[in-house]
Structures are given as C-alpha cells and as structure tokens.
N, C-alpha and C positions, 0 to 999 in steps of 0.2 A: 590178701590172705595167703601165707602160704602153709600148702598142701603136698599128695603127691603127685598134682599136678603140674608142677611146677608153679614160677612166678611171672608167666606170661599171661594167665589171665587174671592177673591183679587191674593189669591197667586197661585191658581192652573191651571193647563198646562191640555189642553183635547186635544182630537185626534177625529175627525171628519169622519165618512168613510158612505158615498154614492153613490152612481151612478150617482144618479141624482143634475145637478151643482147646480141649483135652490135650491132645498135642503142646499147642501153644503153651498153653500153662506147665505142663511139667519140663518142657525145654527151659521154661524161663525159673522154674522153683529151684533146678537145678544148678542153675548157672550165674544168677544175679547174685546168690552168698559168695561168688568167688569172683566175679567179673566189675570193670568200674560199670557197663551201665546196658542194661539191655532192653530193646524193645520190640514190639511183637507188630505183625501185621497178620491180615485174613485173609488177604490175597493179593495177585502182582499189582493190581494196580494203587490198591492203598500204599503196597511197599514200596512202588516208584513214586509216590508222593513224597512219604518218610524220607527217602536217598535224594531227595532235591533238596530238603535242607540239612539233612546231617551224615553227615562220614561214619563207615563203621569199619572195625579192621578185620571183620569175618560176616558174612548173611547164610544163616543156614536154614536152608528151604524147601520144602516136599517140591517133591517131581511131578506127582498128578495132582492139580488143583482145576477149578472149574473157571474154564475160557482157553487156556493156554498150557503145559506144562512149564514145569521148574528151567528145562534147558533152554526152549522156546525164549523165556524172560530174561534167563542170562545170557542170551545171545543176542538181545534188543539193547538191554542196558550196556553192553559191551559196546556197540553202537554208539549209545551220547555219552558214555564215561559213566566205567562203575571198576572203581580200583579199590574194592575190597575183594579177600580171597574169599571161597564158597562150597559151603559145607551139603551135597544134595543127600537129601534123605528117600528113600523109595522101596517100597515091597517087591520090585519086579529088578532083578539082577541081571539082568539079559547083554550077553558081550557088544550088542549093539549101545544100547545104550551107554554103558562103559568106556567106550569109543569116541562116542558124543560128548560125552561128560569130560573127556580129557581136549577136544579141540574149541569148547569153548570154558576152559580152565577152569574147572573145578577141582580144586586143591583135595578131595578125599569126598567118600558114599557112602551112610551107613546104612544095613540092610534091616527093614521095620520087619519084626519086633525088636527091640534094641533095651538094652539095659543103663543105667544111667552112667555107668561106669566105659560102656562102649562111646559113649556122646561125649563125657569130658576128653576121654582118650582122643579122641579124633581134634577137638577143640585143640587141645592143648599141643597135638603133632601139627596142627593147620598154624596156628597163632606163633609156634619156634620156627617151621618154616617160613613163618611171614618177616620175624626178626631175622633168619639169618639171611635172607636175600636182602633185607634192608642193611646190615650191618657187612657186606660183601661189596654191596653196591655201593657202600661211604668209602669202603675201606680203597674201591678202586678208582673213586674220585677223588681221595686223600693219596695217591701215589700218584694219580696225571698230573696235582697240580703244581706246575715251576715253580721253583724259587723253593726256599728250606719250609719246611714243615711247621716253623714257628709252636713248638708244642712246651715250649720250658716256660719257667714261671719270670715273673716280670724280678729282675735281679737289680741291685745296685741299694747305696744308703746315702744317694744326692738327695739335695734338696729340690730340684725340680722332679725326680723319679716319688720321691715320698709325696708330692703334693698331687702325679696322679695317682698315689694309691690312696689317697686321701677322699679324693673325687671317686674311685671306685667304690666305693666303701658304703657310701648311703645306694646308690644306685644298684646294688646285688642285688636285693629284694622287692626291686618295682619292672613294670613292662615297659618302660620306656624306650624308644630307639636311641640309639649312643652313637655319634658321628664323631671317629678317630681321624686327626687330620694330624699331617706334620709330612717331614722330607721323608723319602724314601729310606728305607733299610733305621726305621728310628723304631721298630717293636709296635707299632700300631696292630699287628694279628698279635702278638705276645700277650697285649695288655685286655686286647678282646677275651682271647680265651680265658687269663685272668679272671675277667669279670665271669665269665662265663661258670666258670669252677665255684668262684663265691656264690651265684645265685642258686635260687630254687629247683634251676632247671640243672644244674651240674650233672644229672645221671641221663640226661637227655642228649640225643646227637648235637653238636656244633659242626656245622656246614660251612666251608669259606669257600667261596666264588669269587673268581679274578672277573670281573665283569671286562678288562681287557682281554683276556684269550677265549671269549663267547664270540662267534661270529655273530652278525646279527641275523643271518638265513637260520640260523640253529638253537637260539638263542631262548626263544618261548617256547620249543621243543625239550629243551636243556633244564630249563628252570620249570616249565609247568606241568611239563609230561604229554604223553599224544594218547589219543586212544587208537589201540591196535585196531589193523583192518581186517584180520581172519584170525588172531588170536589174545592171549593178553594184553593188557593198556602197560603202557609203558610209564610208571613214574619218575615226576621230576624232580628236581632237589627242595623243592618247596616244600613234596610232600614227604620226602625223605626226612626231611628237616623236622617236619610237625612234632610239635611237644618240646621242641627244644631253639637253637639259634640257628639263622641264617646269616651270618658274613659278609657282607658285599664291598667287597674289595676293589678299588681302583671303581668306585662308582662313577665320579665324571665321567670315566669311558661307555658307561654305557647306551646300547643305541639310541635312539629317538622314538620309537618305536616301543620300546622296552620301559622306554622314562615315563609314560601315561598308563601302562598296564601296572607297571612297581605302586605306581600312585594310587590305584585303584586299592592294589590289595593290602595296599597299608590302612588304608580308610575301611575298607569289608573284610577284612582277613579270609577272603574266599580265592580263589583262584578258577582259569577254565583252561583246563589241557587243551592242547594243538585237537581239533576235531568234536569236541565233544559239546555236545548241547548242554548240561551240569553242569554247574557249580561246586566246588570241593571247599568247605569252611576248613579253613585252620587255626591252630592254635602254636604262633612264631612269635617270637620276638627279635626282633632287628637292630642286627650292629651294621656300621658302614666305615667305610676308611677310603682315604683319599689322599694324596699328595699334592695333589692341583690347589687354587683358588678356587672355591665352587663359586664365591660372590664374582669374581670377575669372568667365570663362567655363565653366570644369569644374566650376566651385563651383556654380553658378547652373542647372547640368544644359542650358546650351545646346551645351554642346561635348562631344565624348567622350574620357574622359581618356586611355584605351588609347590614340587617335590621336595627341593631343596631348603622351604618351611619345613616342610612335613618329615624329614628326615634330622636336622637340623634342632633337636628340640633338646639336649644336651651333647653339648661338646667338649670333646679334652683333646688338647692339643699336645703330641708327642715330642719331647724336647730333642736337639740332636745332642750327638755322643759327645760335643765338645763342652757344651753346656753340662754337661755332669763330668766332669775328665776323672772325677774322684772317683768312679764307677770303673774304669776302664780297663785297672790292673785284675779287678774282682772278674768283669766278665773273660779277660784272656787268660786267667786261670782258670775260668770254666771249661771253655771253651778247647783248651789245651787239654783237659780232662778227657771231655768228652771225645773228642777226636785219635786222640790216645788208647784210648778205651776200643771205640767203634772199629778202626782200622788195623789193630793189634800194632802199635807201631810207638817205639818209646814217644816220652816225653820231650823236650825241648825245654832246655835250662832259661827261665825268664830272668836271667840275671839284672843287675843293677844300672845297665848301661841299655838293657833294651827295653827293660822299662820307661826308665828316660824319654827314650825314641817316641815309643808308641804315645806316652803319655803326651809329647809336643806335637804331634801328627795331626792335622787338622779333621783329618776322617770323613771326606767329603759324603764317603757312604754310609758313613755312620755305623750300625753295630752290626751289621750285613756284612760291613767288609772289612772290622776284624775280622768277623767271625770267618771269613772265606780266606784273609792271609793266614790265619792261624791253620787253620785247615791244611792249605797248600804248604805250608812250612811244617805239617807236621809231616805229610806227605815226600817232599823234596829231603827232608831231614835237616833243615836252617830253616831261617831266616833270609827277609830281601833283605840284602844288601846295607839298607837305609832303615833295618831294624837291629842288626847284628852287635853283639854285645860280646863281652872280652869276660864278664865274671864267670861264677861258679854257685850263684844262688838256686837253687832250687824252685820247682814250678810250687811246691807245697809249701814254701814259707814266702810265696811271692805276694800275697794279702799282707803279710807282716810287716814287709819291708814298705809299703804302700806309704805309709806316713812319713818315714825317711827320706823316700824317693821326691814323695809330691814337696816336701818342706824346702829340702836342700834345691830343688829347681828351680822353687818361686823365688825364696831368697836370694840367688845366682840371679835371674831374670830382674828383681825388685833392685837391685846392688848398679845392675848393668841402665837400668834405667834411675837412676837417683833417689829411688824410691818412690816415684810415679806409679802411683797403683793402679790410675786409667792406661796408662801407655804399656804399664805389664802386664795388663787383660788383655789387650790387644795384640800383644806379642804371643803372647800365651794361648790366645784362642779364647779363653773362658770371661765369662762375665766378672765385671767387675762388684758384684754382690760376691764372688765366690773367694776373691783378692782380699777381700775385708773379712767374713766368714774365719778365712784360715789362718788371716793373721790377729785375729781374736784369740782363735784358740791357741796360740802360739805365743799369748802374751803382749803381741806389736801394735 
C-alpha cells in the first residue's frame, strides 16, 4: 500500500511482543493494512519460539514485561542470532536506559502514550534505515568484486546467443536454480542478470559471489553472517540476498567445507550465521556459473556429486565469441561507446580493415577481452597493432558495414580454400553451421 509512509512497509513482516492484548492488538490493527505480514506474541518467551522459525525485518517490543525486560531479551537473542532491527517501546525515558538501548541495537524508542501516527513514523524511519544499510552494503560488495561489473544486457543476433535467450525465456518465472557454464570471459554473470531482470524477483537485489576470491577461514562468515559479540550481528550476503538472487560464481572453487553447508540450504532454504544457535529461513533463488568441468570434478572427488545434482537442475551453456563472430562488430561498437562515453575520451574509427582483423581474431578470452582491447585502445588512442586499420569508417555506421565486412571475408576465405566450406570454418574460427547459414542468405 502506498502511503505517507512511504513503500518500505509494503513488504515488510514485524513481530509484535507485549503483555498487554490491548497493546498487542492495536500495534497490529495499525500496521497489517500497510505491512506484508505481522505477528504478535505475549511475551519473550513465546517470541523466541516464533524467531526460531521465521525472520522478521523489524520486532517491536515493550521494555517492562513479566520475567525479564525488553533489553534483557534483546541482548539474549543477540546471543543465538536475531538480525532483525528493534523498535523498544516503554513509559520510563530514563538516560540510562537510552544508553542500553543503543549498545544492544535498538534502532529507535517510542515513549507510551503514543499516537498511531508516532509508531508508523518510527516503523517506517526503522524499516528505510534497515534498506539503506542493506543497499550500502551491496553497493560495496558490488565494487570489491574483480573483474567488470557485468551489468549490460545479453547483446548479439547469433544463433547460438538467440537459443540462450530462447532457454531464458520459460525459466524467468520459476525458482529453479540455473547452472551457467562455458569458458571464461563468455557473459555467463551477463546472461544471469538477464534472467534476473526477466523474472519476478527483478526489483529484488542480485548478489554475485566469486566463490574463488572467498577464503575459506572467512568464507561462512562472508556468506552467512556472524552474530556480534557486544553489539549488532553482522549480515551475510545470503541474507542480503533474501527476496531476491544469489550468484555463485566460479562454484567448483568453492571450499569443501562450504560444499555440504551450500547443500544444506538449497534443500531448507535456512541458513545459521558464524555463532548463532538460530536458524534464519530464506527466501533465494540460485544461479551458479562455472568454467571448469564440474562432471570431471566429481570424478576426481574435488566436487560433491549430491551438490552438483542439486545445483545441476537446468543448464545453459555459454557459447564462446568465435562461435557467434556475427555478434562481434555489434558488441565492439558497444563497447567503444561506452568507453568513449565513461572516460570522456574520442571514439576510435572501426574502419573496414580493423573490422576484418577483429572479426578473424580467435579471441581466446572471448568478450572480456574485446571488451578490455577496446578499452585500452580507447584509452592509448589506437589500436594494437594486429587490429589497426587504414579506412575512415565510422564507429556509428560500423553495424552497417557488418554484412559487407563479414560477406567479402568468407568469400576471400571460401575462394582461398576452393570452396571447402569445412576447411573455411576452420580457417575462419566459426562453425561450420554458420558457413552454410551465410551462404544461404547470400544465395550460394
């Protein structure tokens, strides 16, 4: 619903805990018209029942109830893991208490008698400060991680690029995990986020984790979160993640250790932070990408095969750059854009001769390492060497020329080999479906 509240309590689940019904009940009459889901307890220890099987993103609680007070219980839960923020409510405003209330994290106090319009207010400042430390703390997990950002949309009109937008297409709308495989630098995080954007969850964070650059001392700290020793818990990207996608990137790399805990919480979608006695349920759905063999990883006992099922349940394999070469002119005018663009630094003419080049280039790194000569030559102000071109075409009519360029080279190539359309695949780099393909459309 939105209000002027904003639209952080649309989605969020609070947890309720008083003594008194009265209370109870108008906290909840007030806040379940605006909130996904609220529920009440009567005292700590019903409400540490309730937090052993569900997560909530706010608990707001009286401070004097009978056995224990409010901070007493939030400094027990802090203890076995309680990574919701905490709204204490209490008639006695005393600087001590205030005190307390801030070193076992209580995110805000309202002082009883309170009007309803004081409680959403505090909700709704509790529930934006809870997003902007979650969307601070992606932001600066999304700048540690090496390698490009991978954030552009899956580009090209090959026929192996179209068959995996083909395969994305049913897959947007189910929870299935999706195991991207292919060589290095082939758009395997490109095609994740991709799907990512087509599905349900597109308004939800997408998390990607190199499972190579996780130590494994740090590794279930990283991903599950710890619970703090004298003050807040610390969350992991699991729970950063919740509601939306977790990434797992270079997964054969990950530890031994880490590969029977993954397995767990694919099966329970729960997790248990570094320290904590709790269980945290989630709600993820899982992508993975790999470059390795994972089947000759299981063979070799570096992998676990149960996981390697379980993860394993659709797969699309990322073609490399030479297998689409009709793609290539498209993406190094992207990519000369964009570079152009980010660096304030002219263009570089893709004339008719360095198209040629690039298009005959085997590109062992495939679209990584376009993407990184273009870069460096937009930076240097050329081209290497063994790209460098003599015309005066333009980077903006450099798609145009794309069917000129690629026609006259095969032909050149087909003419040089007798018209051996296996022996010009081979010369060429590209499959031999793509030799027949173009000289179809060519009339040959």
């Amino acid at each position: 619903m939105r209000d002027e509240y904003g639209e952080s309590l649309a989605g969020a689940s609070i947890l309720v805990i008083d003594d008194e019904i009265g209370m109870r009940n108008f906290l909840t009459k007030i806040l379940s018209p605006r909130c996904k889901r609220v529920e009440q307890a009567a005292s700590a220890t019903e409400a540490s029942a309730i937090l052993d099987k569900y997560h909530f993103d706010l608990v707001i609680l009286d401070n004097i109830m009978p056995g224990k007070t409010g901070l007493d219980w939030l400094r027990e839960q802090g203890k076995v893991g309680l990574f919701s923020d905490a709204i204490l409510i209490t008639a006695y405003a005393d600087l001590e208490t205030a005190i307390e209330a801030l070193r076992v994290g209580v995110s805000d106090f309202v002082l009883k008698p309170f009007r309803a319009n004081q409680i959403l207010n505090a909700v709704a400042r509790a529930l934006d400060r809870k997003i902007l430390r979650r969307d601070n703390s992606l932001l600066k997990h999304e700048l540690s991680v090496e390698g490009e950002t991978a954030r552009g949309r899956l580009l090209g009109k090959s026929v192996p690029i179209q068959k995996v937008r083909e395969m994305l297409t049913p897959l947007a709308l189910m929870p299935t995990p999706v195991l991207f495989s292919g060589a290095s630098g082939t758009g395997k995080e490109v095609a994740a986020r991709t799907l990512h954007a087509m599905s349900d969850r597109a308004e939800k964070p997408f998390v990607a984790v190199n499972c190579a650059a996780i130590s494994s001392e740090n590794c279930a700290e990283e991903l599950f979160g710890k619970v703090g020793d004298n003050g807040p818990s610390r969350d992991g990207l699991f729970l950063l993640a919740d509601g939306g996608v977790l990434f797992l990137d270079e997964v054969a790399q990950m530890p031994d250790k880490m590969q029977a805990a993954l397995l767990r919480v694919l099966e329970d979608q729960r997790i248990r932070p570094v320290g904590a006695v709790r269980e945290i349920p989630l709600n993820l759905r899982f992508f993975f990408a790999t470059n390795a063999d994972l089947k000759e990883a299981v063979a070799s006992g570096r992998f676990r095969a149960d996981l390697y099922h379980r993860i394993n349940v659709v797969g699309i394999e990322m073609p490399r750059l030479k297998d689409r070469s009709e793609d290539i002119v498209e993406l190094a005018a992207l990519f000369m854009g964009q570079f152009s663009k980010a660096l304030a630094l002219p263009k570089l003419d893709l004339d008719e001769d360095t198209l040629l080049k690039i298009c005959r280039y085997d590109w062992p790194g495939n679209v990584r390492e376009l993407r990184n000569m273009i870069e460096r030559s937009v930076i240097l102000g050329a081209f290497p060497e063994e790209f460098a071109g003599a015309g005066r075409v333009k980077g903006t009519r450099a798609i145009e020329e794309l069917d000129l360029v690629t026609k006259r080279h095969i032909l050149q190539v087909l003419d040089t080999c007798d018209g051996n359309r296996a022996e010009a695949s081979r010369r060429l780099g590209v499959s031999r479906k793509t030799i027949d393909r173009k000289c179809a459309s060519w009339g040959m």
